[in-house]
Phi, psi and omega in degrees: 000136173259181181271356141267333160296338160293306179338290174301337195286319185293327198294330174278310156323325168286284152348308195258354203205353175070151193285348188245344159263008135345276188285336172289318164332296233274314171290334155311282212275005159267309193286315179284336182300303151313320164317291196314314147222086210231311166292353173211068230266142176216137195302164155277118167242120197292141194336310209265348146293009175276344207210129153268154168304340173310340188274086169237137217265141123302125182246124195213142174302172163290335175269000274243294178253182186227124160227106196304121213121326187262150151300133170304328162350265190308348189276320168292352192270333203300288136015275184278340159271031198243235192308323168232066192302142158074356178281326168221184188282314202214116181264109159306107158302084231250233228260120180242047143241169204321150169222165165225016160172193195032041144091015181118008189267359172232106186280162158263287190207122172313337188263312197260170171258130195298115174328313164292354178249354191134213181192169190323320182304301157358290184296341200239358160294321176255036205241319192299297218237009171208131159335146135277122168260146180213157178262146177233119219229059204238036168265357204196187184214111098053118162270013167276001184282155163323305124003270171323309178317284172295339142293305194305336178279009175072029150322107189298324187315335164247011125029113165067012191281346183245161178247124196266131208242110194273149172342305206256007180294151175274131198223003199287341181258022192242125147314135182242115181292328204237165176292325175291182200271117200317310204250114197250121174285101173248146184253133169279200201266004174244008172099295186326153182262075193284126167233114190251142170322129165210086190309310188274340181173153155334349199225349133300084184279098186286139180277173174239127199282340179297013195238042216335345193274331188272340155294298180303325176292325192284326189293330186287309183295316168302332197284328208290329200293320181269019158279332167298336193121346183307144181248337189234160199234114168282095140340053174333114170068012188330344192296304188291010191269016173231133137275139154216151188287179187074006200231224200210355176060026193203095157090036172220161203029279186327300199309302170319321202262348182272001164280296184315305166291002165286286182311306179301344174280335154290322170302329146265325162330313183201122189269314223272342193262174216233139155224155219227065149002127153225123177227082180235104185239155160356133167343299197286329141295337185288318192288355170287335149320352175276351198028245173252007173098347185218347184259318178250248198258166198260298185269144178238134164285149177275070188255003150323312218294304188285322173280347186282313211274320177282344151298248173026292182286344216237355186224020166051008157214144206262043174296295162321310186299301193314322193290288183294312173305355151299330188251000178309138132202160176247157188302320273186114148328005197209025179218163190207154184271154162256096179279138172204166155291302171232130180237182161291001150232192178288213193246103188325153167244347200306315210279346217243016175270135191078008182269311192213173194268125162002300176299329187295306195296338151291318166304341189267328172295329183272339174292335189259328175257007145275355180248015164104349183291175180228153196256129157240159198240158158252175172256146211204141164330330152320344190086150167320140187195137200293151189235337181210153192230112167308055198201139173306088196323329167303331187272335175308349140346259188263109163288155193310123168101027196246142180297140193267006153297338138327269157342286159331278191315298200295299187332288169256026153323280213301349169257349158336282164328343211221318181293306177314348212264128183265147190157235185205137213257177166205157205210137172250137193293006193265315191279343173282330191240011140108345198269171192247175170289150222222089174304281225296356167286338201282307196312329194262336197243340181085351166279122181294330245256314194310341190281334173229061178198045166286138216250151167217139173308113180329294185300326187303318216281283209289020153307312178276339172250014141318297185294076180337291179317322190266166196314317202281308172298332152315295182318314185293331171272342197267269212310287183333302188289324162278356176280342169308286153303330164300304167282012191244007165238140201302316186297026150277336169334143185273343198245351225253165180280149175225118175224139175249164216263142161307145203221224209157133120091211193255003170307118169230146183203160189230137156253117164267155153192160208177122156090031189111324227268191199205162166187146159243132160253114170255122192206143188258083183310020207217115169322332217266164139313136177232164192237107189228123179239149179193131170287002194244004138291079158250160157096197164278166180192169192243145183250107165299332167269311182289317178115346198247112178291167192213123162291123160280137162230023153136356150226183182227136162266120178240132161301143183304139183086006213246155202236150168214093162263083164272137174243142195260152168308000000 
């Protein structure tokens, strides 16, 4: 164990707790943390060695596919050794214990695995042969959980795990993700009236962190998931996770230092293991979760990133993209952004303030709601103003009537673009395979969110990807394939330099390098022919997606829609 990393853990714990219920923290979670690991002996892997270019995530519910009879688990472990054998590294999991709504994001109880999906052995089954990533889903509660149950009975033991909101607190100055109401009035077993903190919905409780017992609690549940085998730990909704009134509730002082105590507490506990902050807030706030690079999380989502590239794709040109990725860095070698496109949830908007102008981010909402999608809004002084676009990313695409060999190709540009981009990359499973939205979930469930989380029959799925020809199977094969090539080169390091190349137009490229290598990626965000000049594009070079050698001669001509990884000779 080392002995500065206890240190820094108590120095954090003092800060958030005064020195003497600190330091009571702080010896618990240092004696089990030795325990753990000392009970779970792992190789030393050095920071800028946890994550590789070899790395790339699926992010899939645990039922995500069905085979009747089967754990859905296993039916995904199934999955990822079938059909999309060899396409990533690693799978997010997103929440497989008990819930009682928002798809498994309102746990019941943090230790089991909900039966319908399976069981620890599941878990640690697809833990055997893929990173694991799992959500700690530790800003909030079930108000159906135990937990709760046992506050509203006045249980001293949970004493302060919730935060109480008097009638008359001032709330005008709290960010709000959702539209809906901060504060839910619950009756205790006496009758009494408690109105507990509830950022995301009613049925969401939030826990309180000003309380130590509920840190220590929240600390026991991460060790138990990376007793299962987990390696990467998401932090969930991480931004709320401190209050105070009058502030803004979001991303502050407290909340950072409660990332922090945490990492030191994986440092001694799993060195090995990787945490990965979702936050999704402003460009500039998201990247303050990076700390000083060695201290709070080694991964950030990148969450600019899926709304910049669809303006980008939706006006043909990557003027924007070029800019803000000019200005991308992490403190650090040991720190990295986690880019993805598409997720279980829609396509954040927050993150694109200061990137572009206020009309742009209205034109992209009427574009996801002219292509069948739904808009959701939050609340803002200002009156409501959209915060997420509700839409399978292939149809925010894809204009009506278009061949889908059009489509396909546009498609998997923009992930090209998003794969070339250094950090560690992740394809959510609707986008790898392909899929489009599924209106008739919002209509069943009344969720917009509901559209692009759609469950699919196992026999059904590889049926359609049977079909050389049809949209799923093209997509699964254009991504599987860049997805391919991509792990097999050292400048793709998650750590590695990156400059994007002066451009036009809908071009945006990139030179990577890393471990000796070289790479120019070059990709055309555009119907039109684009053009890319550098005077050091010279010589022979290997096209790495086509397979084809090439001579340079100080530019490159793309075809609309078109990918170039080229490597010189």
């Amino acid at each position: 164990m080392s002995r500065d990393r206890a240190e820094v853990l108590r120095g954090h714990l003092r800060a958030l707790y005064g020195d003497a219920g600190g330091e009571a923290l702080a010896d618990t979670l240092v004696a089990e943390a030795t325990a753990f690991r000392r009970a779970h002996p792992h190789p030393a892997v050095p920071p800028a060695r946890r994550l590789s270019a070899t790395d790339a995530f699926l992010i899939s519910y645990p039922d995500q596919v069905r085979v009747p009879g089967e754990a859905p688990l296993a039916t995904l472990h199934r999955l990822l050794r079938g059909p999309l054998a060899g396409a990533v590294s690693g799978v997010h999991v997103l929440p497989f214990q008990p819930s009682s709504s928002d798809d498994g994001f309102a746990v019941i109880d943090y230790r089991t695995v909900d039966p319908q999906f399976g069981d620890w052995h599941d878990i640690e089954a697809l833990a055997s042969d893929h990173r694991l990533m799992v959500d700690a889903v530790i800003n909030h509660v079930s108000a159906s959980s135990d937990t709760l149950r046992r506050y509203l009975a006045g249980d001293p033991a949970v004493a302060g795990f919730f935060r109480e909101i008097a009638p008359d607190a001032d709330l005008g100055s709290v960010v709000r993700p959702r539209a809906t109401p901060l504060a839910t009035a619950f009756e205790g077993a006496d009758g009494a009236r408690h109105r507990l903190w509830t950022t995301f919905s009613a049925d969401q409780v939030d826990l309180d962190y000003a309380t130590p017992a509920v840190l220590l609690e929240a600390a026991r549940v991460l060790l138990g998931y990376l007793a299962h085998g987990v390696q990467v730990l998401r932090l969930d909704a991480v931004t709320y996770l401190w209050k105070e009134l009058g502030t803004s509730c979001t991303s502050l002082p407290q909340t950072h230092r409660l990332v922090k105590a945490l990492r030191a507490l994986l440092e001694i506990a799993a060195p090995w293991a990787v945490l990965l902050t979702e936050t999704n807030v402003p460009h500039d706030e998201n990247v303050g979760y990076f700390g000083d690079g060695s201290d709070e999380a080694q991964l950030v989502y990148n969450f600019a990133l899926p709304p910049l590239l669809l303006h980008c794709a939706a006006v043909e040109d990557a003027s924007s993209l070029r800019s803000w990725a000019g200005g991308l860095a992490t403190p650090s070698r040991e720190t990295a952004f986690f880019n993805f496109l598409a997720s279980h949830d829609g396509v954040g908007l927050r993150a694109l303030e200061g990137l572009v102008e206020g009309p742009a981010v209205a034109r992209l909402a009427e574009l996801a709601l002219a292509r069948g999608g739904r808009v959701s809004t939050r609340s803002t002084a200002r009156g409501e103003r959209p915060y997420e676009l509700n839409v399978s990313y292939f149809d925010a695409l894809t204009p009506p009537d278009e061949p889908v060999a059009t489509s396909v190709r546009r498609f998997a540009t923009v992930h090209a673009a998003m794969l070339a981009l250094a950090g560690v990359p992740a394809v959510y499973v609707h986008s790898l395979l392909g899929s489009r939205g599924a209106p008739d979930e919002v209509a069943r469930t009344g969720r917009a969110r509901s559209i692009n989380r759609e469950k699919l029959g196992y026999q059904g799925l590889v049926a359609e990807l049977a079909d050389a020809g049809g949209r799923r199977a093209r997509v699964l094969a254009s991504l599987t394939q860049l997805l391919r090539v991509r792990r097999q080169q050292p400048a793709f390091d998650p750590f590695g330099d990156q400059q994007v190349l002066p451009a036009e137009g809908g071009v945006f490229a990139l030179r990577r390098e890393g471990a000796g290598q070289t790479l120019w990626c070059a990709h055309n965000l555009s119907s039109r022919p684009g053009r890319l000049r550098h005077r050091e594009l010279r010589g022979p070079a290997r096209d790495l997606i086509g397979g084809r050698e090439v001579a340079l001669a100080g530019e490159l001509e793309l075809a609309p829609w078109q990918t170039l990884w080229l490597e010189p000779r």
